[in-house]
N, C-alpha and C positions, 0 to 999 in steps of 0.2 A: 740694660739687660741684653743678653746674644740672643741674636735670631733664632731662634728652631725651624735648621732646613727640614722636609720631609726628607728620609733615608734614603728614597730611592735618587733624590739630587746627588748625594755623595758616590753612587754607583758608575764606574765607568763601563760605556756598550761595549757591544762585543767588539764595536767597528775601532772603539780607541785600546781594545785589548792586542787586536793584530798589528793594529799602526805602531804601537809600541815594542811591537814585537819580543812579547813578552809572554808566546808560547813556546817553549823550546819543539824542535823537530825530533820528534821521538820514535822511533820506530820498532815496533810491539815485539819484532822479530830479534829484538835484541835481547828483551828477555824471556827466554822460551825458558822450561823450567822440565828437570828432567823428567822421563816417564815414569810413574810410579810401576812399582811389581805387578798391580793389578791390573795396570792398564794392558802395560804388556801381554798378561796369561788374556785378556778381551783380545787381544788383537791375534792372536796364535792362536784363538780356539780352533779346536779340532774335533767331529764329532766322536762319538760314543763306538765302538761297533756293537754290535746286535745284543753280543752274551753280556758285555757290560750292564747295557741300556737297561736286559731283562732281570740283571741282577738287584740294579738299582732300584726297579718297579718292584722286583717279588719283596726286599726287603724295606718296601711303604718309605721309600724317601724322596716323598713326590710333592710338588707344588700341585694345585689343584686351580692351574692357568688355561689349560687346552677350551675349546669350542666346550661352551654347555660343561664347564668347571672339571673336566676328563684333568686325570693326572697326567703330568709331565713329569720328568726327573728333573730331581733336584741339585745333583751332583751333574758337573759335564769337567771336560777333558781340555788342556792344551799345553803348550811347549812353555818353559820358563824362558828366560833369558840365555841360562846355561846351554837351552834344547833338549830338557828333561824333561819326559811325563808327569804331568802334573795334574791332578784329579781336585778342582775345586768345588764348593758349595756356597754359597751368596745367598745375603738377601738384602735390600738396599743400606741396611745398616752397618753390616759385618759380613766378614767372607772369612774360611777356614782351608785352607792348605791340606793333601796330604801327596803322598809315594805312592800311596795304593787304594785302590778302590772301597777296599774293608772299612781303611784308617778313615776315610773321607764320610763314608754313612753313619759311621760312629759320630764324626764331629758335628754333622747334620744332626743327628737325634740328641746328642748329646745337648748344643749349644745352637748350633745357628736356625732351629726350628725355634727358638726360644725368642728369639729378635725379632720375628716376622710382626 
């Protein structure tokens, strides 16, 4: 009848993993992978001006994140890729695009209040 080695006998260490050199040299930078849309409009934000900001608050498309649960807006601003205004809305799950401020509280009430 064969021996029964324990499993971890069959196991080579890390030290005979290197000697064999049987990690290739990989370097992470090779694959970098491109930015997505979103990342981009994160990195170009831009803030609101004032009439925006109070548009967005008179028409309740507010996160309720500030100090002591105070509304924030929901909707905020930044450059596409193109260098177009872009007025987005997010919530960890989904984020909605628009041109204009209007279209953008619309898709917040519409949908992305919905995902929260």
């Amino acid at each position: 009848m064969k021996e029964i080695k324990p499993f971890s006998e069959d196991i080579s260490t890390g030290s005979d993993y290197s000697e064999k050199n049987l990690s290739p040299n990989i370097s992470h930078t090779n694959f970098s992978t491109p930015k997505s849309s979103y990342q981009i409009l994160k990195e170009n934000k831009i803030p609101l001006t004032e009439e925006e900001r109070k548009i967005v608050m008179d028409r309740k498309a507010v996160w309720h994140h500030g100090p002591h649960g105070e509304e924030t807006p929901a909707v905020w601003k930044s450059k596409n890729s193109a260098g177009e205004i872009v007025y987005i809305t997010n919530t960890h799950r989904a984020y909605q695009t628009g041109k204009t401020l209007e279209s953008t509280i619309n898709k917040y009430h519409k949908f992305i209040k919905g995902t929260a």
